[in-house]
C-alpha positions as a printed NumPy array, in Angstrom:
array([[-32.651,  41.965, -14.159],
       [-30.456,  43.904, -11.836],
       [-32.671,  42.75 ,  -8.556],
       [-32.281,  39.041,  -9.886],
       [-28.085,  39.506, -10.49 ],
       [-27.845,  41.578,  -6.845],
       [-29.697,  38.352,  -5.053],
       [-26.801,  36.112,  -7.212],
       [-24.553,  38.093,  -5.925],
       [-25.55 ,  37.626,  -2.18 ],
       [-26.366,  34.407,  -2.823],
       [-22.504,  33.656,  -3.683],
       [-21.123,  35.785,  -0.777],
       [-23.289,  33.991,   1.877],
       [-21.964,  30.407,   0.126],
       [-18.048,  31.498,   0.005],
       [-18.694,  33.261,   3.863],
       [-19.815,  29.513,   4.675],
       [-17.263,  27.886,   3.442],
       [-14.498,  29.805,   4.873],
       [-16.221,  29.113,   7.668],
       [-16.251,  25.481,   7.785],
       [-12.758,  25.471,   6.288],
       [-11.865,  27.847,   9.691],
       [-13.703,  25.714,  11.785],
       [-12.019,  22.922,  10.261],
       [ -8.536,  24.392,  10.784],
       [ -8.849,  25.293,  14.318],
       [ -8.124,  21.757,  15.894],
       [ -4.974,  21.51 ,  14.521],
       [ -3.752,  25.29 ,  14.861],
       [ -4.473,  24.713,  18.438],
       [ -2.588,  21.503,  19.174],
       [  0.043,  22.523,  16.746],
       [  0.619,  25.995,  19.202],
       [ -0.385,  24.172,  22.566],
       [  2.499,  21.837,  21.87 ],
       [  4.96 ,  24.642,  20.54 ],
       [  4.41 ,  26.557,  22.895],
       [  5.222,  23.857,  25.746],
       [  7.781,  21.959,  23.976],
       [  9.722,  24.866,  22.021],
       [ 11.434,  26.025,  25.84 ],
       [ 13.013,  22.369,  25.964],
       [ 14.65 ,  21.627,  22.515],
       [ 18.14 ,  22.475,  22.401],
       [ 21.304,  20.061,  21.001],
       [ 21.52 ,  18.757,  24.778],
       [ 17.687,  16.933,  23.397],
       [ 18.879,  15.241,  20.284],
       [ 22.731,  14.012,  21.23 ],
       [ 21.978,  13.456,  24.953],
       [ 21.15 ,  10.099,  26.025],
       [ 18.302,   9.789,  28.906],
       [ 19.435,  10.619,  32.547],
       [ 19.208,   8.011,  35.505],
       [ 15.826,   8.898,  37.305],
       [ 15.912,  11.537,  39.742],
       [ 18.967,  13.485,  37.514],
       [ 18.019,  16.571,  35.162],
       [ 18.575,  16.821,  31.638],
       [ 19.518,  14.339,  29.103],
       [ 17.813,  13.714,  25.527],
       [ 16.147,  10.789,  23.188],
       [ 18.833,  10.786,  21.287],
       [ 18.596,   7.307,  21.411],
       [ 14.612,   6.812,  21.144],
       [ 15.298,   9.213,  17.77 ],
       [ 17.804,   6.545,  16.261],
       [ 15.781,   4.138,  17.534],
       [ 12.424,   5.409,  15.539],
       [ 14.416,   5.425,  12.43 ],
       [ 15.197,   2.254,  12.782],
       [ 12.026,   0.697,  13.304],
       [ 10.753,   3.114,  10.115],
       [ 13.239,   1.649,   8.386],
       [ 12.19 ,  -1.823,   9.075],
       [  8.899,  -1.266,   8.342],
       [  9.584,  -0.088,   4.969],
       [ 11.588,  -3.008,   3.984],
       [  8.06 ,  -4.996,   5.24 ],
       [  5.089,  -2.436,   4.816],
       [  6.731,  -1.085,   0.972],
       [  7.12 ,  -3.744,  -0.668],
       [  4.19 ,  -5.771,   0.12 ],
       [  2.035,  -2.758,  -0.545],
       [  2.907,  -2.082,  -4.043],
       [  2.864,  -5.948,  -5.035],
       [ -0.697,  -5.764,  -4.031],
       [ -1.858,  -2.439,  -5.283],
       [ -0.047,  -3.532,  -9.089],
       [ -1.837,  -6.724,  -8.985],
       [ -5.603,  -5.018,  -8.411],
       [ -4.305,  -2.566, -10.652],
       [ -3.111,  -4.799, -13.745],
       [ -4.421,  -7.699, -13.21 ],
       [ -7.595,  -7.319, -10.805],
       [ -9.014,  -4.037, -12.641],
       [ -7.558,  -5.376, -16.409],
       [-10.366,  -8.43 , -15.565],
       [ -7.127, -10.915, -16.034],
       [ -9.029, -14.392, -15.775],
       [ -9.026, -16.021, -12.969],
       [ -7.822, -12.881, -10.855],
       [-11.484, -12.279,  -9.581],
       [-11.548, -14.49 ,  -6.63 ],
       [ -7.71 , -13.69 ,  -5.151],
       [ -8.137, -10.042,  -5.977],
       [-11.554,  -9.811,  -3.826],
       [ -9.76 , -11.495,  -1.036],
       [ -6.72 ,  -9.36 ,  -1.603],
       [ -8.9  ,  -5.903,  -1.647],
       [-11.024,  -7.309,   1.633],
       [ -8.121,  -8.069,   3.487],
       [ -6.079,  -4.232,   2.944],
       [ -9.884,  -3.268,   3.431],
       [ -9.936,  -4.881,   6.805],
       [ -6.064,  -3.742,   7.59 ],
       [ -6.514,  -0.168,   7.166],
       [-10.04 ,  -0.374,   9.913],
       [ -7.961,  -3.063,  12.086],
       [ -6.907,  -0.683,  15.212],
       [ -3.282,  -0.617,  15.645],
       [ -2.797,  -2.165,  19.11 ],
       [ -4.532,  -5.083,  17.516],
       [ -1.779,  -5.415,  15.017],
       [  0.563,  -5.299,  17.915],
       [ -1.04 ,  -7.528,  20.213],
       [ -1.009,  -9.953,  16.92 ],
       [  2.689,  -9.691,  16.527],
       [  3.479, -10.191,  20.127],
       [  1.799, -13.768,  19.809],
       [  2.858, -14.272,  16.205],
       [  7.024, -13.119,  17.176],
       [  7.725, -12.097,  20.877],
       [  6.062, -14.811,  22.661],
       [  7.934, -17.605,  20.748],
       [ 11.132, -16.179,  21.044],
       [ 10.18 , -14.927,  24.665],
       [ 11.885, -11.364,  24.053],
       [ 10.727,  -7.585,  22.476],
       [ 12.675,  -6.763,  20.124],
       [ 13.133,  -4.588,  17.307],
       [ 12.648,  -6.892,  14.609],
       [  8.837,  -7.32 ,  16.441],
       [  8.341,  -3.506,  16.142],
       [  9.291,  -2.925,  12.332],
       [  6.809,  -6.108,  11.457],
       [  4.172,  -4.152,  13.175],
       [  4.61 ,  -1.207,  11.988],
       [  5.481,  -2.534,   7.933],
       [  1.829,  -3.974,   8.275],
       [  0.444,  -1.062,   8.923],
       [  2.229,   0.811,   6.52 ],
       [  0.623,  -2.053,   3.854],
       [ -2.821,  -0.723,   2.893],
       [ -1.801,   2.686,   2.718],
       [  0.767,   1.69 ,  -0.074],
       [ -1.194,  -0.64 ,  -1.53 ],
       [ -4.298,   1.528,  -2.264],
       [ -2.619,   4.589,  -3.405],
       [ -0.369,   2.424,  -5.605],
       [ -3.587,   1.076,  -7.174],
       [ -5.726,   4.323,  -7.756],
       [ -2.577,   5.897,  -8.856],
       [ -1.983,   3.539, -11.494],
       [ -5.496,   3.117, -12.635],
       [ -4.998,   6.676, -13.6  ],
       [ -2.84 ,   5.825, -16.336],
       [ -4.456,   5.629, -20.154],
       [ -5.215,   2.076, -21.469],
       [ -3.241,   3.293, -24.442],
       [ -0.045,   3.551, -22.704],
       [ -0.266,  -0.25 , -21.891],
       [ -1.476,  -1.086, -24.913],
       [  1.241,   0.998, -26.927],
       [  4.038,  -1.475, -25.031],
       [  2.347,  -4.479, -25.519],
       [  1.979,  -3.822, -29.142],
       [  5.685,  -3.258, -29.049],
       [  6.387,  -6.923, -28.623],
       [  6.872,  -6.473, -24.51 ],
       [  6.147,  -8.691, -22.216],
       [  3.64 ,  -8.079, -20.308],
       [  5.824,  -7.446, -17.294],
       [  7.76 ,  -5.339, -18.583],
       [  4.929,  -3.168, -19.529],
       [  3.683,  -2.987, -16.171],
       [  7.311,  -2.463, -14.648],
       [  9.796,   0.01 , -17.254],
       [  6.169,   1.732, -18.114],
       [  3.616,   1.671, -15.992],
       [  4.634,   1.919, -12.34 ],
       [  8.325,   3.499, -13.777],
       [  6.15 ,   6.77 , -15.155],
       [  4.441,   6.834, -11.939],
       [  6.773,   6.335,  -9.611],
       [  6.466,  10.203,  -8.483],
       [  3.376,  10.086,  -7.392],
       [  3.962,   6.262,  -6.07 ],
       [  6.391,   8.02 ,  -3.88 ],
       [  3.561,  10.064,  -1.83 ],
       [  1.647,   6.95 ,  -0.997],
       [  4.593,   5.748,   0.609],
       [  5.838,   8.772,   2.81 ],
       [  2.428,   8.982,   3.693],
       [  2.521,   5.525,   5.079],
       [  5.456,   6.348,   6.911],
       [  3.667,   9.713,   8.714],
       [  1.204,   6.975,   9.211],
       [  3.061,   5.013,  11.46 ],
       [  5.757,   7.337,  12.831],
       [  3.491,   8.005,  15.761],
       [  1.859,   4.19 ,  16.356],
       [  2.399,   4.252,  20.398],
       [  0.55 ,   1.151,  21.104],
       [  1.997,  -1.422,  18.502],
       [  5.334,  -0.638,  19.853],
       [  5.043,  -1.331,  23.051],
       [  3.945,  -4.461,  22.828],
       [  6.605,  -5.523,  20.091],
       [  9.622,  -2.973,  20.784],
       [  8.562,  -2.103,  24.39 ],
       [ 11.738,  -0.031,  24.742],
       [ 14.82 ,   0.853,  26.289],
       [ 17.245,   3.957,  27.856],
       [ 20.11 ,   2.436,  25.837],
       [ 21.514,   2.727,  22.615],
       [ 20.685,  -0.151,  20.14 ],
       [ 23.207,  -2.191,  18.852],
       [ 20.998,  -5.348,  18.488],
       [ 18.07 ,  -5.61 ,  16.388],
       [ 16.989,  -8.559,  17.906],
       [ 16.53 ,  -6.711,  21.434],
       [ 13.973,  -4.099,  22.822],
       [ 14.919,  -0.886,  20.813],
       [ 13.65 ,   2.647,  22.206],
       [ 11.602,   4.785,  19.948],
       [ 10.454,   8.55 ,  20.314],
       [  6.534,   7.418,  20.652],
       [  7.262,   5.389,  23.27 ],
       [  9.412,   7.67 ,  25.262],
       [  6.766,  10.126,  25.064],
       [  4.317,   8.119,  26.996],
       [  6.769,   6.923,  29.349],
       [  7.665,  10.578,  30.779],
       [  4.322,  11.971,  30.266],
       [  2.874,   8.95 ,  32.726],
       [  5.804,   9.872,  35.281],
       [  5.973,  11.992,  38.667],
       [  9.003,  14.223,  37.362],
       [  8.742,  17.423,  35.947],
       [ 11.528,  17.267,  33.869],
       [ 10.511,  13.945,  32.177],
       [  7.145,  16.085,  31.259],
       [  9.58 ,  18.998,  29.87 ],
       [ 10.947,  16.461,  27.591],
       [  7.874,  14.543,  26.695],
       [  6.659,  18.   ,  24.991],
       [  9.659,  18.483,  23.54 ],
       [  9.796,  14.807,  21.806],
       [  5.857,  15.608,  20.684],
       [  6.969,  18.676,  19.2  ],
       [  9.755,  16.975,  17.48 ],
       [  7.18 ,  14.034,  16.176],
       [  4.419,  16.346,  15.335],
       [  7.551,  18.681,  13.345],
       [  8.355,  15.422,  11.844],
       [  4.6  ,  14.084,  10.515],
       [  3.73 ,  17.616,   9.081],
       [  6.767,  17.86 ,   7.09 ],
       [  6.213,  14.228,   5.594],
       [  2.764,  15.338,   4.469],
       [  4.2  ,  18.883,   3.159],
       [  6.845,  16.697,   1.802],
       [  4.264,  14.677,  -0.355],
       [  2.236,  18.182,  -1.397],
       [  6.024,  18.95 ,  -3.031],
       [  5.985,  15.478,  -4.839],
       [  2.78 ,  16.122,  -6.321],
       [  3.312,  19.717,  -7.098],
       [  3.357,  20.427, -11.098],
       [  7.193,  21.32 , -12.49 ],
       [  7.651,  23.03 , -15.124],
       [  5.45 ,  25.293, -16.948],
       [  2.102,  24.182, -18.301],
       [  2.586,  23.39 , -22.424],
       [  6.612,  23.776, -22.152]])
């Protein structure tokens, strides 16, 4: 008996040991890029890198001030695309798709192929697709182009964390409004996605870490530009962008503030996903 709960024992040690191990192992990666990149880019940040505008090549110093506007900008574009288009589909496979509504089969299998296909589609397709689709008939980048590419993008990540989320609530809840007298709609609207909007709220932030670093979509849609924006409808600089363009250069300075700007992204992904672990953390006490 005591031989047989000794070899449990080490049984369970050499399991947890492994574990740890692949979690370590797991962790690594991004401990290491995370401190490569500090480590480079930490030297360069300072108030000159986020009010500064760009200096004329050749000159030191200077900022992305404007490539930081301008990537809040384009976020904010593709919100006003990605967001709501996203949760329109994920609440119709939701409600309608998973409910078995008649006569939803056919559109919602098209519906879930399609964010199916989006989410494996690689992102410079998506921007060579809105370069043909909006910058070649108007013959100019602009900024309008980059927040299209990046909203669609930003769709299937919505859209299927809208739908498992609200899959997740009990039949009974729906069926407790409807036997209220409400509309359908309104169930699905003041009930449904209203008590989940919380958790909603991840999916979308996690969309927009998503597509806060998408280089390649934007530089076929956005392209860029060492000016401040005051025209949506012209090329619009972004922090992504700007990155690649001083990393690819001669000048050592440009590199100094290409690590910089990565730092700054990277700073600004990881607290976007620790901003979505705060969302979904449990308030209040359990059985208050």
């Amino acid at each position: 008996m005591i031989a047989e709960q000794r070899g449990r024992t080490i049984k369970n040690v050499l399991m947890c040991s492994a574990l740890a191990f692949a979690a370590l192992i797991a962790i690594i990666p991004l401990v290491s890029v995370f401190g490569y990149v500090f480590l480079r880019g930490f030297s360069s940040i300072s108030v000159e890198f986020f009010t500064s505008m760009p200096r004329p090549v050749g000159e030191t110093g200077g900022g992305m001030a404007n490539a930081l506007a301008g990537t809040g900008i384009l976020i904010g574009l593709a919100g006003l695309v990605g967001i709501p288009w996203g949760l329109a589909a994920g609440i119709y496979l939701s409600e309608y798709v998973a409910a078995g509504e008649k006569g939803a089969g056919l559109g919602g299998a098209a519906i879930r192929f399609g964010i199916d296909m989006l989410a494996s589609i690689p992102s410079i397709i998506v921007g060579l697709f809105v370069y043909v689709v909006v910058v070649m008939p108007f013959k100019h980048f602009s900024a309008w182009a980059g927040g299209l590419a990046l909203g669609i993008l930003m769709i299937p990540t919505v859209a299927r964390t809208t739908e498992e989320l609200l899959k997740m609530v009990p039949v009974h809840v729906r069926e407790a409004g409807l036997a209220l007298g409400l509309p359908r709609w309104k169930v699905i609207v003041y009930i449904v996605v209203k008590g989940s909007l919380r958790p909603i709220s991840t999916g979308i932030v996690l969309a927009i870490a998503r597509v806060s670093g998408e280089t390649a979509p934007l530089l076929f849609t956005a392209f860029g530009n060492q000016y401040w924006s005051h025209d949506l409808s012209a090329p619009i600089a972004s922090l992504p962008v700007q990155i690649y363009t001083y990393a690819v250069s001669p000048f050592d300075d440009w590199h100094r503030q290409a690590w910089a700007g990565a730092l700054v992204l990277i700073l600004f992904v990881s607290s976007l996903n620790l901003l979505t672990r705060v969302i979904l953390k449990p308030s209040g006490r359990a059985g208050a």
